[in-house]
N, C-alpha and C positions, 0 to 999 in steps of 0.2 A: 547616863540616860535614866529619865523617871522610871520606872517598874510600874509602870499602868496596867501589865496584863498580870501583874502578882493580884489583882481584885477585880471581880467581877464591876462592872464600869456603870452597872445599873446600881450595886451598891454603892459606888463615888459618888451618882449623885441622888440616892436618897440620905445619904449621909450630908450633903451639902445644901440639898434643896428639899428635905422633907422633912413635913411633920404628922401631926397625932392625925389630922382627915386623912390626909394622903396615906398612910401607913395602914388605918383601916379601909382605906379604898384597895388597896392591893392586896392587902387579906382578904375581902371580899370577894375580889375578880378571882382570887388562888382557888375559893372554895367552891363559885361558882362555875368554874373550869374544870375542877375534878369530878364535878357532880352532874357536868354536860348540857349545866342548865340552858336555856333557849332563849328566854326574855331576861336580861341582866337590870342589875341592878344598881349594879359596881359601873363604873365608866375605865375607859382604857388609860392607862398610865407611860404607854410607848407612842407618842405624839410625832407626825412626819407631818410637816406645813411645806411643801415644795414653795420656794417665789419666785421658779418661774421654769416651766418647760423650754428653754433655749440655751444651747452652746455653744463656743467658740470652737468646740474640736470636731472630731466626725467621727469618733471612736466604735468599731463596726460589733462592737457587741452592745451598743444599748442604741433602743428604737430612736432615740432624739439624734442620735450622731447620722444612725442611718438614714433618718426622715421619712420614719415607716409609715407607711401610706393611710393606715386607720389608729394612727397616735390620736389623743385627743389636741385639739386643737392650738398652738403656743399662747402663752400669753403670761407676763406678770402681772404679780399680786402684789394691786394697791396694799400700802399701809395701813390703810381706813381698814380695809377687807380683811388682813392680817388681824387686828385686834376684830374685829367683831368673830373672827374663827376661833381666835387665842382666848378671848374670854370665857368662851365653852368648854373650856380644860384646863383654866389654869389653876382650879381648886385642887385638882386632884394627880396634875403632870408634875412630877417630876425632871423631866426633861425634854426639849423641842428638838427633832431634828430638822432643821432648816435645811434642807435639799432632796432632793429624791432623782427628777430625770433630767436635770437641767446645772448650768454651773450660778450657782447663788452669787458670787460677786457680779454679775452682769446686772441683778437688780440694786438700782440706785437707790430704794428705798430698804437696800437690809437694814443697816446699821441702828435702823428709827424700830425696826422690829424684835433684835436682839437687844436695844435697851429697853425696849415696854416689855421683851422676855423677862429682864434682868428685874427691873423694880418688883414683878410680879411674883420675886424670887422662886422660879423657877431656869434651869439650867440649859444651855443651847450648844447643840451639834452642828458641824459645818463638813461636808468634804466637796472639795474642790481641784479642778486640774491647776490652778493658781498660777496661771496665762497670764487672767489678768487680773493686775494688784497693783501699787500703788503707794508709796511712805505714808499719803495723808489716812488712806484704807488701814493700813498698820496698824497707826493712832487713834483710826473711829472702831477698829477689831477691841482695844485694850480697854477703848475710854466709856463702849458699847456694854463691856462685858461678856461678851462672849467665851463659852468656856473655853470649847475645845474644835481645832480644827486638824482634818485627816486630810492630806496631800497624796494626790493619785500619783505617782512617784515610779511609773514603772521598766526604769533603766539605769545606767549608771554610765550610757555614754547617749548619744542624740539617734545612734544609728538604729538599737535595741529601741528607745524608748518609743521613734516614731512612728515604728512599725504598728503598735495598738493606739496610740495618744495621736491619731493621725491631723496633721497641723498644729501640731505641740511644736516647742522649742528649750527644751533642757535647760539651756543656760539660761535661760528669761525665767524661767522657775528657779533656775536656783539663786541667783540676783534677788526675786521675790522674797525666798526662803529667809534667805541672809536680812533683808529690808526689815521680814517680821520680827524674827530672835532679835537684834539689835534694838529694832524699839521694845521689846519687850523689857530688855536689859535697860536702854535709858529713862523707860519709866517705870520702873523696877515694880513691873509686873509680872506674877508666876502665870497670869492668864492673857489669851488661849494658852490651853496645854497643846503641845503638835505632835501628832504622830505621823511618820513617813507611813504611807501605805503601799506595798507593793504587788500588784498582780504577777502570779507567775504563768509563763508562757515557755515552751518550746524554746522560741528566740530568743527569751531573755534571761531564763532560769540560771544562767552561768553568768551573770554579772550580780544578782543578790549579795553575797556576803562584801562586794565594792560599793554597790549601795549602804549596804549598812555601815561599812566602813565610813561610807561620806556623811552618813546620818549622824554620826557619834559625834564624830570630830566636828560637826556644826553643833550641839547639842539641841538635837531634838530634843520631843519628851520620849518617846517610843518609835520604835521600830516593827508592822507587820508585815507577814505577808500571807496573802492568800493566792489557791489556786483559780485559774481564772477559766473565761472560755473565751475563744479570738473569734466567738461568733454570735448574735445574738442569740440567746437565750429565754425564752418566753415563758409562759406556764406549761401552753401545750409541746413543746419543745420537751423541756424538764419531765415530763410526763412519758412523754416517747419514751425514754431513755429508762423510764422505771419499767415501762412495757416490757421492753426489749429485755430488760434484767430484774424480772422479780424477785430476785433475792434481795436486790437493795432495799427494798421495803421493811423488810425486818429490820432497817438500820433506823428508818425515820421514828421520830417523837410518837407516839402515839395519839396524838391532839395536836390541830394546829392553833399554836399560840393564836394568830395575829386574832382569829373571830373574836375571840376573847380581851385581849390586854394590849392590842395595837391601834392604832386609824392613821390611814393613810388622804392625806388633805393634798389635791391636785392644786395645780394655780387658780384655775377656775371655781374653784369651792367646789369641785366634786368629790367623790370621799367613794375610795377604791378598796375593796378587801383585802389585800396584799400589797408588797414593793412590786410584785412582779408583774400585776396590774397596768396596764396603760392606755387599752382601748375605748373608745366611746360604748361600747358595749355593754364593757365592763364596767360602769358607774352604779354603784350601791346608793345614790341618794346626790343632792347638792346642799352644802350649808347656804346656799343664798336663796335655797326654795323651801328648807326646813328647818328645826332648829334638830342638832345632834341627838337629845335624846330619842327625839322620833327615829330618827333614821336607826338609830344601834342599833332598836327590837321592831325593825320593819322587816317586810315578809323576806326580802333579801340576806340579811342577818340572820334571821331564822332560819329561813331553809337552808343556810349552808351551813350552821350548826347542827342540825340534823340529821346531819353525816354521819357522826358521831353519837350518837344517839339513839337513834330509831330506824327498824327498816322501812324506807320509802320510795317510791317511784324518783327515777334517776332525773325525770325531767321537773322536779320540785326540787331539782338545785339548782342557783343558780349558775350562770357563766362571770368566770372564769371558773369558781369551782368546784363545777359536776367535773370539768377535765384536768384538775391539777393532781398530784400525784398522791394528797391523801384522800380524793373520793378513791383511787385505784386500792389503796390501803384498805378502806372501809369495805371496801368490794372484796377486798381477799380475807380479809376478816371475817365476813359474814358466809363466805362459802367453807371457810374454814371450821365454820360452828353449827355446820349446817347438820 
């Protein structure tokens, strides 16, 4: 297997898809970030383009499986729609990741969007439950360019897997698997790079090392796993739970990256503070009603940089995050200096 976690996977791809802008773009957003500033200058360099809020599975920890009642609304994103979002960051992205609450092979128009990623050379992120795929998908994956795709992978028999992957099918993924490696091999392409990815559970934590066993012996590129939750998890959820145990807090970053060096792009062109974002509420802006740089250093942006920064009245932040876990941080920082 490839060694993909022996380097940080943001340095893979400024090593493959960066240059001299993009390099002082991310020195910018680093300086900008330590120094708490409010109105940026830098643009973000961790790019999330969802194409499309809908799945095949029903998986009971994330809102789209469950069909949570105040999701933002489904829909795929035209190609047209794709590049007039993609050309707002392709100066300065290093990387796309094509998915977020939805399974990206369901839109028919990825392949058209990972090759305008590709000319634009910059580099493209996929995970998917990989349900459903296809030989000819294979060959529009290699001939697209897409770099790399992570396979939600989490079992090693059908009984363990279904239990979270709820209307998944193990062998119809792993028939997929086999589809991809083989054409990669017959058109002797190192790309996508594949990493199995495994959530762990309770129910499944005792089949991992037979997973990885199966992962080798097919040659992946990589092999992770992560710990999981078998139930949704939200902001204010994640929050509770620091409530509940404020020592955890001493654990988190002290800054959250995403204000600064992320944007997350719904299918609708709406543009979310976080991954963990979903609600109609929660929309920081739409690229169909502004152009990004407005929105970056809009009052939304702002105030929840703020956080971080300055003491201010709780309700000049916004929602999602006056209640996520680092306004709690900031609050116990500021009484802590008190």
């Amino acid at each position: 297997m490839r060694p993909l976690l022996m380097y940080s996977k943001y340095a893979f791809y400024l090593q493959n898809f960066g240059n001299t802008k993009k390099i002082q773009n991310i020195l910018l957003n680093r300086y900008e970030r330590s120094k708490r500033k409010l109105n940026l200058k830098s643009s973000p360099f961790k790019i999330t383009i969802d194409p499309g809020n809908f799945c095949n599975l029903r998986c009971p920890g994330c809102h789209t499986g469950i069909k949570h009642a105040e999701m933002i609304k489904p829909c795929f994103m035209k190609f047209e729609n794709y590049k007039t979002i993609f050309d707002q960051f392709k100066d300065t992205a290093i990387s796309v990741a094509l998915y977020n609450w939805g399974e990206p092979f369901l839109n028919k128009q990825l392949f058209s969007m990972i090759d305008y990623t590709r000319q634009n050379k910059v580099g493209s992120t996929i995970h998917s439950n990989f349900n459903v795929f296809t030989e000819q998908m294979a060959i529009d994956a290699v001939k697209s360019g897409l770099t790399h795709i992570y396979l939600s992978i989490d079992g090693a028999s059908q009984e363990a897997y279904q239990k979270y992957r709820v209307n998944g099918h193990l062998d119809n993924v792993m028939a997929n698997l086999k589809i991809m490696l083989d054409t990669k091999k017959r058109m002797n392409s190192k790309y996508p790079l594949i990493t199995w990815k495994f959530l762990t559970f309770d129910h499944n934590i005792h089949e991992v090392e037979a997973a990885r066993k199966m992962a080798m012996e097919l040659g992946v590129d990589a092999f992770e796993t992560f710990t999981a939750n078998p139930h949704l998890m939200d902001i204010y959820d994640e929050a509770q739970g620091y409530k509940e145990q404020p020592e955890k807090l001493k654990s988190l970053n002290p800054i959250c990256n995403s204000l600064w060096s992320s944007v997350y792009v719904n299918s609708d062109g709406s543009i979310l503070p976080c991954s963990l974002a979903f609600r109609e509420y929660e929309k920081f802006g739409n690229l169909f009603d502004n152009p990004f740089k407005e929105i970056w250093n809009n009052d939304k942006f702002v105030g929840a940089r703020k956080m971080f920064s300055t003491t201010l009245n709780e309700n000049e932040i916004p929602l999602p995050c006056r209640a996520c876990k680092y306004a709690l941080l900031c609050n116990s920082n500021r009484v802590n200096t008190v």
